[in-house]
C-alpha positions in Angstrom: -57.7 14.0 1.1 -59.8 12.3 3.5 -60.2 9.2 0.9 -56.4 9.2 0.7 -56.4 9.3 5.1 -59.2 5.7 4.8 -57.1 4.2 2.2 -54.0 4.7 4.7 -56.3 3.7 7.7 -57.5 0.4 6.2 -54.1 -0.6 4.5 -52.4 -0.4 7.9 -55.2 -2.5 10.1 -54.8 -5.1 6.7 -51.4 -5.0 7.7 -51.3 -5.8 11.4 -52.5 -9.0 11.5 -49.7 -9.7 9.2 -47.1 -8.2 11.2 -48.3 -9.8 14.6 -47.7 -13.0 12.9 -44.4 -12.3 11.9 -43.2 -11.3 15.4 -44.9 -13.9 16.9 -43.4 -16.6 14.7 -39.6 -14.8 15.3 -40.7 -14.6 18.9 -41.8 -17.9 19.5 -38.5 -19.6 17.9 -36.2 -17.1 19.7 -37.5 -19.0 23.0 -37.4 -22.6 22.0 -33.6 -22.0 20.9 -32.7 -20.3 23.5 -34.5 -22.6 26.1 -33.7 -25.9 26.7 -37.3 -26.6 26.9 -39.0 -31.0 27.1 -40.5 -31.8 23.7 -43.8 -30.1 22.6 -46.3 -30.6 19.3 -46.2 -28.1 16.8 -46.8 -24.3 18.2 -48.9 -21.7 15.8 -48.3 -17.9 16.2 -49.7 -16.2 18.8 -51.8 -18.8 20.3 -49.2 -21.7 20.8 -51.2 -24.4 22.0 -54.5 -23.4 23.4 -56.3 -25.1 20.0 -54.9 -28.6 21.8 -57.0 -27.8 24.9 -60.1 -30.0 24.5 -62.6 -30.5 27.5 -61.8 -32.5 29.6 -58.4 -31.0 30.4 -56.8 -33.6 32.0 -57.8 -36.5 29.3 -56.3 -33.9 26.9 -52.9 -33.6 29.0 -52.6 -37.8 29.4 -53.1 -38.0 25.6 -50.1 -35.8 25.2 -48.2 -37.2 27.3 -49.1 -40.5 26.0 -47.3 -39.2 22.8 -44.7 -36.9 23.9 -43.3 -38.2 27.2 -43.8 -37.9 31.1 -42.6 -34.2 30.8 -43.6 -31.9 28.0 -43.7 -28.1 27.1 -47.1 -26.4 25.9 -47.2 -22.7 24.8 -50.6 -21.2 26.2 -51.0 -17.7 24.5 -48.0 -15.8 26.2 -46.9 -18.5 29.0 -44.8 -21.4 28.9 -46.5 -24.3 30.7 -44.9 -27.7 31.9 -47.1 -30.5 31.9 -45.7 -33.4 34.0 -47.4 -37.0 34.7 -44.6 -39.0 35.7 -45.1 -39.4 40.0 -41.9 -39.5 40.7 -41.1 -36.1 39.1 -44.0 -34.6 40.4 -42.3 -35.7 43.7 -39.0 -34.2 43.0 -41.3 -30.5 41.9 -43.4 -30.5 45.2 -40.2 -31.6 47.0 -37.1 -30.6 46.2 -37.7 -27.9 43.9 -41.0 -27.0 45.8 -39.7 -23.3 46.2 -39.0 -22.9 42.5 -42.2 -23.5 41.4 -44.3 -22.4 44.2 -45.2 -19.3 42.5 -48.1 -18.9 40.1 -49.3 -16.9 37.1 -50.7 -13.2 37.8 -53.8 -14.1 35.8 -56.5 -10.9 35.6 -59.1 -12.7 37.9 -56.7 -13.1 40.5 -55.9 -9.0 40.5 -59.8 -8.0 40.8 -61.9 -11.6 41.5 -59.9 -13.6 43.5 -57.4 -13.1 45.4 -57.6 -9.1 46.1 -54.6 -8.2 43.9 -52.8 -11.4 44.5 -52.1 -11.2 48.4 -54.5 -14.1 49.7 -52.7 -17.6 50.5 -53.6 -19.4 47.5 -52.1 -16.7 44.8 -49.3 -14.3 46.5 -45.9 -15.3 45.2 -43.8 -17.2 47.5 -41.9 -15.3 50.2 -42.7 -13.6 53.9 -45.9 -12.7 53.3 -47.0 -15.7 52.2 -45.5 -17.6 55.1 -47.3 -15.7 57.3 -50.4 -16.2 55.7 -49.8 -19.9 55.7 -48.4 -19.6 59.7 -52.1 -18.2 60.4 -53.9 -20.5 59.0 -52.2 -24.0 60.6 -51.9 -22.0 64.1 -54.8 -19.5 64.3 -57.3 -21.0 61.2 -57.2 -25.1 60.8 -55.1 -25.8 63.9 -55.6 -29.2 65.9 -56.9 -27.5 68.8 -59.3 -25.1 66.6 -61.0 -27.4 64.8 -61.2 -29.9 67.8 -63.6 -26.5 69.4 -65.7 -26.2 66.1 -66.4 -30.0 66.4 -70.2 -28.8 67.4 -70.4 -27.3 63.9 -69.7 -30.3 62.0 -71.5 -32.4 63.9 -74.8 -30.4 63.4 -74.6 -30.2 59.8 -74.2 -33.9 59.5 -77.2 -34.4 61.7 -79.4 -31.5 59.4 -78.1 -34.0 56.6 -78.7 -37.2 58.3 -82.4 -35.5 59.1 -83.0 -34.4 55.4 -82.1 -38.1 54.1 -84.4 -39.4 57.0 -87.3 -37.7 56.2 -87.5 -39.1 52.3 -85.9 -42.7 53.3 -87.8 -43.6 56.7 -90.2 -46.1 54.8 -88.3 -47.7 52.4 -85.6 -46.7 49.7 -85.6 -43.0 47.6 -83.8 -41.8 44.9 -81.7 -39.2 46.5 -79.0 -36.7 44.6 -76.1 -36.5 46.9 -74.0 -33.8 45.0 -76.0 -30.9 45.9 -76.3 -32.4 49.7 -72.5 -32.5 50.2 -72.1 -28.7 48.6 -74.8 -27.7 51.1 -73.3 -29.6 53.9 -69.5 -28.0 53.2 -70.5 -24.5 52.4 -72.5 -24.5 55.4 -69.5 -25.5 57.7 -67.2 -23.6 56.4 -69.5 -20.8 57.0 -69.9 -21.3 60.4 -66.3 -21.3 60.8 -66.0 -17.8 58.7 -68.8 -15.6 59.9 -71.0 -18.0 62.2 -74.0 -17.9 59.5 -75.5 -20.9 57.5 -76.8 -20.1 53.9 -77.7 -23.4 52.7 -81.3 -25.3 53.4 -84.9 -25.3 54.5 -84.2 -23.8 57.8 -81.9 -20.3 57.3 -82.4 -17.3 59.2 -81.8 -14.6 57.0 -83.1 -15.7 53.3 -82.4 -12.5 51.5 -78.6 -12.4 52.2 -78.6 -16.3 51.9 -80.1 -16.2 48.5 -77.5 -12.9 47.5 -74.7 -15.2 49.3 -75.8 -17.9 46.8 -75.8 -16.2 43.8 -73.1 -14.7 44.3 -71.1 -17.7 44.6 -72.4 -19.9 41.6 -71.7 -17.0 39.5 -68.0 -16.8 41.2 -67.4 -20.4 40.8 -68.9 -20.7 37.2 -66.5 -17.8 36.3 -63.2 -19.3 37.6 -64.1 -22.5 36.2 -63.6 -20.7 32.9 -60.2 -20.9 30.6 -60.3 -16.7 30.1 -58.4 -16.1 26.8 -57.6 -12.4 27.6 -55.5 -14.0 30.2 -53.0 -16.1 27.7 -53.3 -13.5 24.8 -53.3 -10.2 27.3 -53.3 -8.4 23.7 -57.2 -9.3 23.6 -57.7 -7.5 26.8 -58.0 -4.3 24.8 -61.0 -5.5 23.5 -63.5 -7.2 25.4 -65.7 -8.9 22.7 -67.3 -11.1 24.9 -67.7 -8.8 27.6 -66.0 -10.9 30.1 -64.2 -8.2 31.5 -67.1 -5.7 32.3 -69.3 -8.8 33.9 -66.5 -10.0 36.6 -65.7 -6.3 37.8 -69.5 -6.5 38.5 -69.2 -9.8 40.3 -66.1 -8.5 42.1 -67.6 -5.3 43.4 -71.1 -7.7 44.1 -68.5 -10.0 46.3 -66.7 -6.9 47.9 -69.6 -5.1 49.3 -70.9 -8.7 50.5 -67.8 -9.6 52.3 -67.2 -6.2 53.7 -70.3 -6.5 55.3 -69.9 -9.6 57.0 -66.5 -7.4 58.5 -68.3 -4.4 59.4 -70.6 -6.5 61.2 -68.5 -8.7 63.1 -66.8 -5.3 64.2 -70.0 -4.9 66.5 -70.1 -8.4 67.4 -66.8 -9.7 68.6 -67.9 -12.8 70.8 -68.6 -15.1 67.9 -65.7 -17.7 67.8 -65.0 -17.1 63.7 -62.4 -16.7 61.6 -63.5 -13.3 61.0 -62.9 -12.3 64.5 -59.6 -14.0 64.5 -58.5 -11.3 61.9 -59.9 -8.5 63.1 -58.3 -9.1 66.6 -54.7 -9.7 64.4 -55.8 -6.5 62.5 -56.4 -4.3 66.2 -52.6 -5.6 67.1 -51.3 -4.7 63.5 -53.5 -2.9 61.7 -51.3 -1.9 58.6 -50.7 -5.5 57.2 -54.0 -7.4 58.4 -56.3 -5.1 56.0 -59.4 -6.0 55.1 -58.6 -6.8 51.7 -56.3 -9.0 53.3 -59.2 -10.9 55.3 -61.5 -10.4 52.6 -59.1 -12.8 50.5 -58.1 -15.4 52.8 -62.2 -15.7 53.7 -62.6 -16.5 49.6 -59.7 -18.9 50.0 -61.7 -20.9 52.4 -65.0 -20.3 50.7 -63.4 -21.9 47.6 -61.2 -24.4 48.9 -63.9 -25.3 51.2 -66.9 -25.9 49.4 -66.1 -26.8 46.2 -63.1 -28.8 46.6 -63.9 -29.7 50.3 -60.0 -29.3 51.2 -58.3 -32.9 50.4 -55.3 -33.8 51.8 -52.2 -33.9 49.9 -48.6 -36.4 50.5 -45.7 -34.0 49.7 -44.0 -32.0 52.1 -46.2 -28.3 51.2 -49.3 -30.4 52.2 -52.3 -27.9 51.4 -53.6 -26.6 55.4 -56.9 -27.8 54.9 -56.2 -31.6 54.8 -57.1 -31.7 58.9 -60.5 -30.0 58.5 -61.0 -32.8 54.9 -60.3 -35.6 56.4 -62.3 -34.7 59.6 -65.3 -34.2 57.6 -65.0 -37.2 55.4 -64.7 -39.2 58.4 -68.0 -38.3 59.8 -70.2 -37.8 57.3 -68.8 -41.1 55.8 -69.4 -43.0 59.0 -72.8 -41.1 59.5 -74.0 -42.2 56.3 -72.5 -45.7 56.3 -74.1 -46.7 59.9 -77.8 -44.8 59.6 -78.7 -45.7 55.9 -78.3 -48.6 53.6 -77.4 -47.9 49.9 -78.1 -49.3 46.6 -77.8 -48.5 43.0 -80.4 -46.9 41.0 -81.1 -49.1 38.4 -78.3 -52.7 37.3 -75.9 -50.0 35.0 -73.0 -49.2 36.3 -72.8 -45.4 37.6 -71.5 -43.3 35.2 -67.9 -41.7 36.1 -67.4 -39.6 33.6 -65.8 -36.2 34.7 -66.8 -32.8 34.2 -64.2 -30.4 33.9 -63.9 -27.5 36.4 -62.1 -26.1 39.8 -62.3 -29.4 40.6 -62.8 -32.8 39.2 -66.9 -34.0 39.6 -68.9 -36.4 37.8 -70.9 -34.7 34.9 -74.1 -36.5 36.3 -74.3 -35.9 40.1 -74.4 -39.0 41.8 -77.8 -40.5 42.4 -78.3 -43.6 44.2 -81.3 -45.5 46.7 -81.2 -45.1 50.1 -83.2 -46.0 52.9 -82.9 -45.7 57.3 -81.5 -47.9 59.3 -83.7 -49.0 62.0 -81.6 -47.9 64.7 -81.9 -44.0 62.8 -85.2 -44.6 63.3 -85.4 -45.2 67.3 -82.7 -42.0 67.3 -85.2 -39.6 65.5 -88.3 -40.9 65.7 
């Protein structure tokens, strides 16, 4: 009997790969006849697509639009994806039909990483609460007159920068490695803006939390950098072979207890002028919609958006919020750099721009190049 029962038990799991296929093959034609989808390679079951996905992404996407046109259809796992490259119809998306595609996928790192269940800014689906979110941010978060009062932080951070390339550059050029100096300088100011704290440097206060805050967020960032599988194929959720799954509720509840205690201590300190505050005074005046799951997210938002993509400005009409705060602090660290320090290459080759893949686009090799102080930089800080 119970040889009979394993027979039955391995002739059915032989069996479901088989039968997966079939539905998936039936499923997968159903939708291209019924949709009047732009052309697309050759689809297998289940997966689709996601075998065309070579690193880097985007040389990927222009080789198949090279082949297939300006506006094609890829199948990833279990979503139908549009890949356009033509400008003008990217225009006509982010303008005309901006409020059809403002939504995005529910993806599983945006329900317990991300975005706290999908209600930050930069994942909840288009509608009122999203407005408002966005409302807070141009009026309360990256206004004109807002970031005109944080001027002071800026303006120290590029002086701790201009500082750390003085002290290596004061008699004559040095090789410096600029990539790492910019994510300092941004994470830093956006920091100050959040919770009033710096993390980054020689010169922080508190180096146990500054080294948590840090670890923290390289592990965050390496993890949303990452194409997760389980989200296109949600049947793989059911078993975490990789152990993806068990490792980012770790990170999330490491990131949770971290930003809830920057709340809980800004509830005992309410003179700082941070973003943090700003919420909790919205929260006091309505306390069942400003949550703290709801600050929690829109501080990761900024985190994010802030230090590793340093907010750049965008043309069409949903211009991303940030662009005032990015172009202020190209501006002067630009100019800051450009009138204390003179600049060379390292070497007669050319610098090598090829990108690396991730939130977003960097030079695989951070950038490394001579510099050395202006003699007026010297009478300044001498």
């Amino acid at each position: 009997m119970e040889e009979h029962l394993g027979t039955r038990q391995i002739l059915s799991y032989s069996l479901l790969p088989c039968v997966l296929f079939l539905l998936s093959t039936k499923f997968l034609l159903h939708k291209r006849k019924k949709r009047n989808l732009p052309p697309s390679p050759f689809a297998l079951p289940i997966i689709g697509h996601l075998h065309l996905l070579k690193l880097p992404i985007h040389q990927t996407l222009d080789s198949l639009s090279k082949k297939y046109g300006p506006i094609l259809s890829l199948q990833l796992g279990s979503y139908l994806a549009v890949v356009v490259s033509s400008p003008s119809i990217v225009e006509e998306c982010f303008t005309t039909n901006d409020i059809v595609l403002a939504n995005r996928p529910r993806f599983l790192g945006g329900r317990h990483l991300l975005n706290y269940n999908n209600s930050d800014m930069g994942s909840a689906d288009y509608g009122d609460h999203w407005r408002n979110l966005r409302r807070i941010s141009v009026l309360e978060i990256l206004s004109t007159s807002r970031l005109t009062s944080l001027f002071s932080i800026r303006r120290d951070e590029v002086n701790i920068l201009t500082r750390r390339l003085y002290s290596v550059s004061s008699h004559g050029y040095a090789k410096v490695e600029l990539r790492s100096m910019f994510f300092d300088l941004t994470s830093n100011v956006i920091m100050k803006m959040v919770a009033g704290k710096r993390y980054y440097g020689e010169d922080v206060k508190d180096t146990v939390e500054a080294r948590m805050f840090r670890e923290i967020l390289k592990e965050f960032i390496e993890y949303i950098s990452m194409i997760q599988v389980g989200d296109m194929i949600p049947i793989l959720q059911w078993v975490d072979f990789t152990q993806d799954f068990k490792k980012l509720y770790r990170l999330n509840n490491r990131m949770d207890m971290f930003l809830q205690g920057l709340i809980n201590e800004h509830r005992h300190d309410r003179e700082r002028n941070t973003m943090i505050n700003t919420f909790l005074t919205l929260q006091e005046q309505q306390p069942e919609y400003y949550t703290d799951e709801i600050i929690k997210g829109h501080i990761l938002v900024m985190m994010i958006g802030g230090t590793e993509t340093v907010a750049t400005a965008m043309e069409w009409a949903r211009a991303c919020p940030g662009d005032g705060l990015g172009n202020r602090m190209m501006t002067l660290t630009l100019g800051s750099l450009i009138q204390f320090f003179e600049w060379e290459r390292v070497g007669d080759d050319k610098i090598d721009m090829t990108e690396k893949t991730g939130i977003s686009m960097c030079k695989v090799d951070p950038l490394e190049l001579l510099c050395k102080a202006r003699p007026s930089l010297n009478v300044l800080l001498s």
